[in-house]
SEPARO-121929 format. One record per residue: x, y, z of N, C-alpha, C in turn. Coordinates in steps of 0.02 Angstrom, whole numbers. Example, Ala and Ser with C-alpha at 12.3 -4.5 7.8 and 13.67 -1.06 7.14 Angstrom:
+--------+--------+--------+--------+---------+--------+--------+--------+--------+
|  neast | nnorth |    nup | caeast | canorth |   caup |  ceast | cnorth |    cup |
+--------+--------+--------+--------+---------+--------+--------+--------+--------+
|    660 |   -284 |    390 |    615 |    -225 |    390 |    660 |   -165 |    390 |
|    642 |   -112 |    354 |    684 |     -53 |    357 |    645 |      2 |    394 |
+--------+--------+--------+--------+---------+--------+--------+--------+--------+
***
This chain:
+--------+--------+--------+--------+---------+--------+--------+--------+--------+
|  neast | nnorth |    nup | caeast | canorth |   caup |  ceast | cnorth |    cup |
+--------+--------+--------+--------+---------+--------+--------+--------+--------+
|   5718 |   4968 |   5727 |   5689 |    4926 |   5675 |   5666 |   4969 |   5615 |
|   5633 |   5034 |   5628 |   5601 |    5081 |   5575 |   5680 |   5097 |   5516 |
|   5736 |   5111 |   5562 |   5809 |    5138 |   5541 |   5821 |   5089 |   5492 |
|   5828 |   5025 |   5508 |   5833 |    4980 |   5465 |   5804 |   4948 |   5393 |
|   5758 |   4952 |   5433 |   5691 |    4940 |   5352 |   5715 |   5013 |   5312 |
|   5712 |   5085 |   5325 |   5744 |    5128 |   5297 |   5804 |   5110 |   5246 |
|   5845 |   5077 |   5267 |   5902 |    5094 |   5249 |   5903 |   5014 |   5194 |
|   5873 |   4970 |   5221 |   5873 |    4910 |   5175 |   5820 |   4958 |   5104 |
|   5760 |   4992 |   5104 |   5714 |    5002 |   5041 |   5768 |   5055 |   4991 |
|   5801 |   5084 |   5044 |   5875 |    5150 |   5015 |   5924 |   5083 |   4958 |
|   5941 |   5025 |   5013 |   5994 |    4979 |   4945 |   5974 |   4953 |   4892 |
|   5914 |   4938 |   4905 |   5893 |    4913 |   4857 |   5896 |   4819 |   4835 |
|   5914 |   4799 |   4892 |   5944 |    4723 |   4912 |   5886 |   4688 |   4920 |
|   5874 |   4621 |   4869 |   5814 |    4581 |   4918 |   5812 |   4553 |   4970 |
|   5749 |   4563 |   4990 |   5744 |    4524 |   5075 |   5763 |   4473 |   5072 |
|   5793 |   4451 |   5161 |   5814 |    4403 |   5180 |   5771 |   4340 |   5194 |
|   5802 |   4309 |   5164 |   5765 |    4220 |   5178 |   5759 |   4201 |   5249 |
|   5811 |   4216 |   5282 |   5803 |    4198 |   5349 |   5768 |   4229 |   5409 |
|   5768 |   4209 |   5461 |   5733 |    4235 |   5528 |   5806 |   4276 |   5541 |
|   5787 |   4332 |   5595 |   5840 |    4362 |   5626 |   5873 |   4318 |   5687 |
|   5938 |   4298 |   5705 |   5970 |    4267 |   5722 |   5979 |   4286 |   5805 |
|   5985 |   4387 |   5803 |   6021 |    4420 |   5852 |   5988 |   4396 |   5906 |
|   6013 |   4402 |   5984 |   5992 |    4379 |   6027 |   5958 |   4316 |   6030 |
|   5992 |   4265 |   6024 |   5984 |    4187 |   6003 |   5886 |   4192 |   5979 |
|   5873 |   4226 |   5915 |   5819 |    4228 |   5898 |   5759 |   4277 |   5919 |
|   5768 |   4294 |   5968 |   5734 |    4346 |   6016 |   5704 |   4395 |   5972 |
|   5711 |   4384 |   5904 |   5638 |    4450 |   5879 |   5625 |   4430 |   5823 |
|   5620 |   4362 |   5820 |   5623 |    4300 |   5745 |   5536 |   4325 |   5745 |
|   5491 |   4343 |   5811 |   5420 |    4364 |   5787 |   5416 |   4444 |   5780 |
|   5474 |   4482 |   5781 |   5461 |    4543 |   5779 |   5412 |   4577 |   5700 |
|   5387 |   4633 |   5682 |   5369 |    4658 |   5615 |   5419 |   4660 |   5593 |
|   5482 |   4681 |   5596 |   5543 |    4707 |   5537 |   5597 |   4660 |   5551 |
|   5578 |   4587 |   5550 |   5597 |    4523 |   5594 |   5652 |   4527 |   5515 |
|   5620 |   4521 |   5452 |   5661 |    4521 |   5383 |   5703 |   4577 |   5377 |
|   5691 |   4622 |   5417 |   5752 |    4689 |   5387 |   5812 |   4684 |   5441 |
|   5774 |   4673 |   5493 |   5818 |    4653 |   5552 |   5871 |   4604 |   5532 |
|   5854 |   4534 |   5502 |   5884 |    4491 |   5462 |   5931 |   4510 |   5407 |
|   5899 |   4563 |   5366 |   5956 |    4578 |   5301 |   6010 |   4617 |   5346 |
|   5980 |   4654 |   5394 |   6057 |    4707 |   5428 |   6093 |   4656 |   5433 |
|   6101 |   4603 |   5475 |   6142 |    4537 |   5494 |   6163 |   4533 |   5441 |
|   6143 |   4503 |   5399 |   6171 |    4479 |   5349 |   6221 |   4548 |   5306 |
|   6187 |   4595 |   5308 |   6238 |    4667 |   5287 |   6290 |   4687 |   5338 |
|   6300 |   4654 |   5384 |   6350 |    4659 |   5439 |   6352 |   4717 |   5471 |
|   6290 |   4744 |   5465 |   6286 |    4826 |   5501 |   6289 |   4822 |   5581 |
|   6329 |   4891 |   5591 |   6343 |    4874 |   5676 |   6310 |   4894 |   5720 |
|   6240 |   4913 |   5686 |   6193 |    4935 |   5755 |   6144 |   4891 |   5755 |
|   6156 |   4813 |   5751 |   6111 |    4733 |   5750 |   6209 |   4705 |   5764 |
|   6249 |   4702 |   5774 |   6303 |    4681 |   5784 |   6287 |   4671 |   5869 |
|   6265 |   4686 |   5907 |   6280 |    4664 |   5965 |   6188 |   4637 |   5970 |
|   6183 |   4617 |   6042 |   6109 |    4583 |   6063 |   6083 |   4664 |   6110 |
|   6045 |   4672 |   6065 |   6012 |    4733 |   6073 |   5950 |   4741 |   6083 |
|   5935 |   4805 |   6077 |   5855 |    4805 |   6089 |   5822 |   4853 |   6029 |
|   5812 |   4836 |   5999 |   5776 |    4846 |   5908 |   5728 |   4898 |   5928 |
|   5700 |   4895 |   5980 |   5648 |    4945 |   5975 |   5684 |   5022 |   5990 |
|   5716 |   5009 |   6041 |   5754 |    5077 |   6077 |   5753 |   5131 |   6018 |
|   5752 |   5205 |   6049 |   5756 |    5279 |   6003 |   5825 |   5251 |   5964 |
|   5867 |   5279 |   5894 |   5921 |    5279 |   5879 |   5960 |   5351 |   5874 |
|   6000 |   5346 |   5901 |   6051 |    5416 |   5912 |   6075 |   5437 |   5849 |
|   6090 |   5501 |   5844 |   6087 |    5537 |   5770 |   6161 |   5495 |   5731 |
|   6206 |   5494 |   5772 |   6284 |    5462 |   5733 |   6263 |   5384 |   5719 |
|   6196 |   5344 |   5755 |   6204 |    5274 |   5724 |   6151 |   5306 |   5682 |
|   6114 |   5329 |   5673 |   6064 |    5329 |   5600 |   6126 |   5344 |   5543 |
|   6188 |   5409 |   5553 |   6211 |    5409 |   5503 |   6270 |   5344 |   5482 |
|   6256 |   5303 |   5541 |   6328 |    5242 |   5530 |   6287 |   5193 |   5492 |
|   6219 |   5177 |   5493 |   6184 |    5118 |   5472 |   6167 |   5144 |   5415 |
|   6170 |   5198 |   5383 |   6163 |    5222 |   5296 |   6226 |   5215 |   5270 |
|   6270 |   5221 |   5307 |   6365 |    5241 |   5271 |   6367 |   5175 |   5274 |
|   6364 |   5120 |   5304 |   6379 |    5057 |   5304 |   6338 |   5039 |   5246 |
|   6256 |   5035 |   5236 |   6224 |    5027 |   5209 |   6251 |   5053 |   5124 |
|   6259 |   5105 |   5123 |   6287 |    5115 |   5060 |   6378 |   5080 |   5036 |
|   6399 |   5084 |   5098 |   6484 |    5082 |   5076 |   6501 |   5007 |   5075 |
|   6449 |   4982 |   5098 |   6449 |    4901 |   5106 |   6517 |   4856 |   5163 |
|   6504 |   4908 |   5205 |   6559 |    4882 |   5264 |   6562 |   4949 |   5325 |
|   6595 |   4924 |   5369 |   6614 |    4964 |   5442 |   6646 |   5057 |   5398 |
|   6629 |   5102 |   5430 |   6663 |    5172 |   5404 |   6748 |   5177 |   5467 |
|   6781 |   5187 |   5385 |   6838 |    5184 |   5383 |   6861 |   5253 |   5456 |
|   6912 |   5227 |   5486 |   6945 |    5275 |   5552 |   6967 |   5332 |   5528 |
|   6951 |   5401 |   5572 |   6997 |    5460 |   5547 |   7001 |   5484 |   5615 |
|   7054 |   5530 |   5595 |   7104 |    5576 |   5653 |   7076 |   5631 |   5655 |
|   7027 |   5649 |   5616 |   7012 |    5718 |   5592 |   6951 |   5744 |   5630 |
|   6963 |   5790 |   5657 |   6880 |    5801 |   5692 |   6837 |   5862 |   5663 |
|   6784 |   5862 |   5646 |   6726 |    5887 |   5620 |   6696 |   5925 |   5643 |
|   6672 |   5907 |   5693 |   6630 |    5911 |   5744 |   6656 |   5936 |   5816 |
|   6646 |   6010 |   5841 |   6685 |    6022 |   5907 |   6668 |   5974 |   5975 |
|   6597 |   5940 |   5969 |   6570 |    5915 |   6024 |   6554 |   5828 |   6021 |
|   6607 |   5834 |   5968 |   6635 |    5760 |   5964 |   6710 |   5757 |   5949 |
|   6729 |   5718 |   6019 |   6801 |    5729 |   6025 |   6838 |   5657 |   5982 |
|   6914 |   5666 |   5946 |   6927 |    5625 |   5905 |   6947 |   5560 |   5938 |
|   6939 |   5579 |   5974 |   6967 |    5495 |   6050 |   6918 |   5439 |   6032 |
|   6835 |   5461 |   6038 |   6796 |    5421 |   6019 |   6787 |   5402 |   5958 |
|   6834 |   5378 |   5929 |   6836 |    5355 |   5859 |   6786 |   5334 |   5809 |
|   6752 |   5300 |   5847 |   6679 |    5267 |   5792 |   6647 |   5321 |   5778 |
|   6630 |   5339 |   5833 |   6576 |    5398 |   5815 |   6590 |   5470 |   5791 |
|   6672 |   5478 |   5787 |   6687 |    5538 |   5760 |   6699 |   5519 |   5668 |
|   6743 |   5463 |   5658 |   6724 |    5435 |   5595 |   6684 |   5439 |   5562 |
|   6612 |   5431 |   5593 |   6546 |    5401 |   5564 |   6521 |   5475 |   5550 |
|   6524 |   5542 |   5579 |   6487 |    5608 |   5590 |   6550 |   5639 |   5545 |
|   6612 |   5612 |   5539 |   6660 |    5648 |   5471 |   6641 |   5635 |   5414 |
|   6636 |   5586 |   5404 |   6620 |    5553 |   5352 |   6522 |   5549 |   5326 |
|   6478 |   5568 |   5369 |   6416 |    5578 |   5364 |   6421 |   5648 |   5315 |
|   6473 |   5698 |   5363 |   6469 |    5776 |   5352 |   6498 |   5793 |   5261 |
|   6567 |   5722 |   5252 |   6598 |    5742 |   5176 |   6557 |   5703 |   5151 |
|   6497 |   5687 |   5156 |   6442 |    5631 |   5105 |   6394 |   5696 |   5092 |
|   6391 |   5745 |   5141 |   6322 |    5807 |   5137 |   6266 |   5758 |   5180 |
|   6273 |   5715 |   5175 |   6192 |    5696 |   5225 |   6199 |   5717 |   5282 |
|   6260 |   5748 |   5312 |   6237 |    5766 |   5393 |   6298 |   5831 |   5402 |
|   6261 |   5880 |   5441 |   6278 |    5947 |   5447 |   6256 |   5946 |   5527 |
|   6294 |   6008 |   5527 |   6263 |    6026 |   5616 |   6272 |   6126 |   5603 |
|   6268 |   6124 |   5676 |   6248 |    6204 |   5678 |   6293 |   6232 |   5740 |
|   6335 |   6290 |   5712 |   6387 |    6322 |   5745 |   6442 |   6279 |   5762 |
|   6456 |   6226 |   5719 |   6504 |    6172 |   5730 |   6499 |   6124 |   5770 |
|   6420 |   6119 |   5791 |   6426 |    6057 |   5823 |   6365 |   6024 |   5811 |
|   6350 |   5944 |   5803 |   6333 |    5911 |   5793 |   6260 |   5863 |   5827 |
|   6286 |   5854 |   5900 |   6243 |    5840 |   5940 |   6246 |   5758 |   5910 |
|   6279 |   5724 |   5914 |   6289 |    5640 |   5896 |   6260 |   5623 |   5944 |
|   6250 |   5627 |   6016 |   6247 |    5589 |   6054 |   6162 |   5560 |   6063 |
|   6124 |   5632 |   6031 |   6059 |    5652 |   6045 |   6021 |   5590 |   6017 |
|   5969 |   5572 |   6053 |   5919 |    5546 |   6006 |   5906 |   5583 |   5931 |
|   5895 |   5549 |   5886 |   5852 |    5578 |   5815 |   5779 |   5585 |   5816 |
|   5753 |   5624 |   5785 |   5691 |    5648 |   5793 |   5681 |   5611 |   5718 |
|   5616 |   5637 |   5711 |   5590 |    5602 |   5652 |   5607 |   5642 |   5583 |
|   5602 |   5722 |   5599 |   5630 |    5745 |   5544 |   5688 |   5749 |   5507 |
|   5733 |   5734 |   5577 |   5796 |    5725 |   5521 |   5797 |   5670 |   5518 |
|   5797 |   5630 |   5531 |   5779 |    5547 |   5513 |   5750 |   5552 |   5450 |
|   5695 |   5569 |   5460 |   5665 |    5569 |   5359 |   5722 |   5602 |   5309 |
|   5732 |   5654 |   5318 |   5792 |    5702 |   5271 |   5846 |   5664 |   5269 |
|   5896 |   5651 |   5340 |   5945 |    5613 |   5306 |   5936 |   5550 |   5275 |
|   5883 |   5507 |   5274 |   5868 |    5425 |   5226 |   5865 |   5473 |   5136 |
|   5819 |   5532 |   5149 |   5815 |    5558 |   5084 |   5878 |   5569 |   5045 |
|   5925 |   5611 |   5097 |   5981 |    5619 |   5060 |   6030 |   5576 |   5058 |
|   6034 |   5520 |   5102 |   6089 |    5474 |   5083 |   6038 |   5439 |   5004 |
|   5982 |   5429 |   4998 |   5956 |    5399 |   4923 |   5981 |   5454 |   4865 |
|   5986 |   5499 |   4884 |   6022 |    5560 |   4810 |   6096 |   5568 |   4830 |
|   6127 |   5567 |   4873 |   6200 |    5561 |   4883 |   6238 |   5506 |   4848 |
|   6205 |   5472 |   4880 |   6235 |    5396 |   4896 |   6232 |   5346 |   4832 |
|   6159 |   5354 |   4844 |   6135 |    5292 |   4787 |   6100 |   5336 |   4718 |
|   6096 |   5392 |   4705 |   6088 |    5411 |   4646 |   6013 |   5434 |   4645 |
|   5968 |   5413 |   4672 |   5892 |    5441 |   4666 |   5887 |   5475 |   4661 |
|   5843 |   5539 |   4606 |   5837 |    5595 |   4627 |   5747 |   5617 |   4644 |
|   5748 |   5634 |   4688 |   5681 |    5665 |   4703 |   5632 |   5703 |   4694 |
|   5685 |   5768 |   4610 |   5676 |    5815 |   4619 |   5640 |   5871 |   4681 |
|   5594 |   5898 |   4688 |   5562 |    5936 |   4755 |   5596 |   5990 |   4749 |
|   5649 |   6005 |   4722 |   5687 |    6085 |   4729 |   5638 |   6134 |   4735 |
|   5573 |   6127 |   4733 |   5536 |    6188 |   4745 |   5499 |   6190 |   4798 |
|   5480 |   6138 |   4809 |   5457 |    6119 |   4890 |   5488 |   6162 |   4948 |
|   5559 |   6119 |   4927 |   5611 |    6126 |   4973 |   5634 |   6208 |   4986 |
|   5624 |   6241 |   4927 |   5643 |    6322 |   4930 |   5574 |   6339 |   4960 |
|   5507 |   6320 |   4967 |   5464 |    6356 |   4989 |   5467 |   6343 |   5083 |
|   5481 |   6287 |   5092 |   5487 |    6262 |   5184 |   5564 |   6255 |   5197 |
|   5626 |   6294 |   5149 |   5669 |    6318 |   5200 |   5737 |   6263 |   5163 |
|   5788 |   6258 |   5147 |   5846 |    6236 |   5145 |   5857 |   6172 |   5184 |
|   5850 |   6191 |   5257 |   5861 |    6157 |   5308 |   5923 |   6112 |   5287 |
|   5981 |   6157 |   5274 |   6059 |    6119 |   5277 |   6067 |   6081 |   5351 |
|   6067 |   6108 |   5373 |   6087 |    6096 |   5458 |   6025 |   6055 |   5473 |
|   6024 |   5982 |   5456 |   5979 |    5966 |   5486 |   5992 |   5905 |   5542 |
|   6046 |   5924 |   5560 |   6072 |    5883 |   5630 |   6075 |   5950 |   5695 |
|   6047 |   5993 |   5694 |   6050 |    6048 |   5751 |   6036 |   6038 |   5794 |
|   6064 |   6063 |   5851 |   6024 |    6039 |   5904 |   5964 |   6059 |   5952 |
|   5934 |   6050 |   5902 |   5864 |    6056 |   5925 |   5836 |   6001 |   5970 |
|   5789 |   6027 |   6020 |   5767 |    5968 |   6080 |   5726 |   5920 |   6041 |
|   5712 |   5871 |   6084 |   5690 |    5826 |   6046 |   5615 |   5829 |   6048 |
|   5560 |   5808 |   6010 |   5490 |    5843 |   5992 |   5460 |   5791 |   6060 |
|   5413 |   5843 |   6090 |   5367 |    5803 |   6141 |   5305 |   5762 |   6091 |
|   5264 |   5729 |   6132 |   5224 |    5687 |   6129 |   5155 |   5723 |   6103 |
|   5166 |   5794 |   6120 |   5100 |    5839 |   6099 |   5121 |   5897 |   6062 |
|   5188 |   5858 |   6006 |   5198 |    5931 |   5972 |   5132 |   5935 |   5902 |
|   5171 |   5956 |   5846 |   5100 |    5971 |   5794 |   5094 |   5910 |   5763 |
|   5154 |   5878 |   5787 |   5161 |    5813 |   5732 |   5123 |   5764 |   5746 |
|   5149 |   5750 |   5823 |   5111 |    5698 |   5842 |   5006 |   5709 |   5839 |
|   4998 |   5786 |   5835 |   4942 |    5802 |   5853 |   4893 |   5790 |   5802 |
|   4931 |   5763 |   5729 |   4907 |    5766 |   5678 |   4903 |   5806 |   5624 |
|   4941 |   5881 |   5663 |   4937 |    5936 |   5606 |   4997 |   5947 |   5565 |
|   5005 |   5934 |   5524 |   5082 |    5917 |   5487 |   5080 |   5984 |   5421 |
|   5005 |   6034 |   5405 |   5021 |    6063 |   5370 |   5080 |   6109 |   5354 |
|   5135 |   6098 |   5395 |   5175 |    6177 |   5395 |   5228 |   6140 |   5403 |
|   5241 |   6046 |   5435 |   5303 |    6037 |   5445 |   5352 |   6058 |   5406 |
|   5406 |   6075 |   5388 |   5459 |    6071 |   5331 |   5480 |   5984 |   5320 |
|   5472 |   5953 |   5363 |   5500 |    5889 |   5320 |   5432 |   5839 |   5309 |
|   5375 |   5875 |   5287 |   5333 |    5842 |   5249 |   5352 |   5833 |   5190 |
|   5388 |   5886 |   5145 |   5436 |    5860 |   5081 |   5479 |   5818 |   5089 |
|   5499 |   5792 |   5117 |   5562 |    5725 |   5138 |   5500 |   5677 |   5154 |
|   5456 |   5657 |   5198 |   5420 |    5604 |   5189 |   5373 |   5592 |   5143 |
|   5349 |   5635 |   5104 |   5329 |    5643 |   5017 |   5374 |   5601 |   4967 |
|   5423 |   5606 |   4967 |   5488 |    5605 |   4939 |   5483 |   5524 |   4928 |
|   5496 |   5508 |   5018 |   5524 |    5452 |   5025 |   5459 |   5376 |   5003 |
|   5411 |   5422 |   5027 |   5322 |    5374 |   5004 |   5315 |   5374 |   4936 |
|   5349 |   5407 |   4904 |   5340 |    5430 |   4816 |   5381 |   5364 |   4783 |
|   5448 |   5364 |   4805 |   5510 |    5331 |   4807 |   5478 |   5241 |   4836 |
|   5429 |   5226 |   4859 |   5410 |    5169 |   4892 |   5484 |   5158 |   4959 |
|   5497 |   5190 |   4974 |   5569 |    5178 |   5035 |   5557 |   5186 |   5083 |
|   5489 |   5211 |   5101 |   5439 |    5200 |   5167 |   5350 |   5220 |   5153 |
|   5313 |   5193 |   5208 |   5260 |    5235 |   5194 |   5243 |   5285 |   5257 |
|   5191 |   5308 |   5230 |   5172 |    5394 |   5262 |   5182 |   5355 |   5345 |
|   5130 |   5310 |   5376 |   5132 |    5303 |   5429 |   5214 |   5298 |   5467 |
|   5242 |   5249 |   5436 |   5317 |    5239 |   5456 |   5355 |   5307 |   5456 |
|   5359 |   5356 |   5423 |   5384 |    5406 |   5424 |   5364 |   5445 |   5469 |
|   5282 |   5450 |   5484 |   5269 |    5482 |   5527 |   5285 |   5458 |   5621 |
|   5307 |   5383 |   5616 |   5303 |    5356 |   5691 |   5376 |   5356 |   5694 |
|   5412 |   5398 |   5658 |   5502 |    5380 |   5684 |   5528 |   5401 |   5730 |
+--------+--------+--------+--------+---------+--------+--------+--------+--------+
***
């Protein structure tokens, strides 16, 4: 649900009139009951089946629900593989992590990707940032931020996923590197601090 509302404040589309439909109504009382609704209506494919809105989202659907979100439809099939630890058989998801990688919003480390992984919150914040300056034109400036807490090209690595008592959750965020990406994105009105911080 957080992925979504993301990616609807990124288009720039007004909210939906309607209740969300998915699962014959089943989250018509949810909070992101309207963003949930515009995905439907944006035909995005991670609200395409009867799902469960709350569940973690895996790093290749965060980058499929921005590429859709921007390209305004399903990401086009390729033969081509990217990614060593995504094999080209699985088509959606090698598509979606080719085409993430020739957009620049998604990189990996030593050639591989880690699609399968849950997303953490930091690259979650960074890539919404950079599909809004890729994609849709925003610019953020921060270039100095960003040179003082690190490049961070590779920000699909595979790094484990953050426990429950790392610094983040603990409250201490002075040192994160992607406190400039949720700066960014709260500046931008395309989320606020709390939402960025609970992804």
């Amino acid at each position: 649900a957080e992925l979504v509302t993301m990616a609807f404040r990124v288009s720039g589309d007004s909210e939906s009139r309607d209740a969300s439909r998915i699962c014959d109504g089943r989250f018509a009382g949810h909070w992101g009951n309207k963003f949930i609704a515009w995905a439907e209506e944006k035909g995005l494919s991670v609200v395409g089946k009867c799902t469960d809105v709350n569940r973690p989202a895996l790093r290749w659907e965060v980058a499929q629900v921005l590429l859709e979100t921007a390209g305004g439809g399903p990401v086009g099939i390729t033969d081509e593989q990217c990614f060593s630890d995504v094999k080209v058989t699985d088509q959606p998801v090698n598509s979606v992590v080719c085409r993430a990688k020739s957009a620049e919003i998604m990189s990996g480390t030593d050639g591989k990707v880690n699609a399968y992984g849950r997303v953490n919150r930091a690259e979650a914040a960074t890539m919404v940032m950079r599909t809004a300056e890729k994609l849709f034109g925003m610019n953020f400036g921060g270039e100095e931020n960003r040179e003082e807490t690190g490049d961070n090209t590779g920000i699909f690595e595979s790094a484990e996923e953050e426990e429950e008592g790392d610094e983040m959750a603990s409250g201490d965020r002075s040192r994160c590197w992607y406190d400039d990406a949720c700066t960014d994105l709260v500046s931008a009105q395309l989320v606020d601090m709390e939402q960025c911080k609970a992804i």
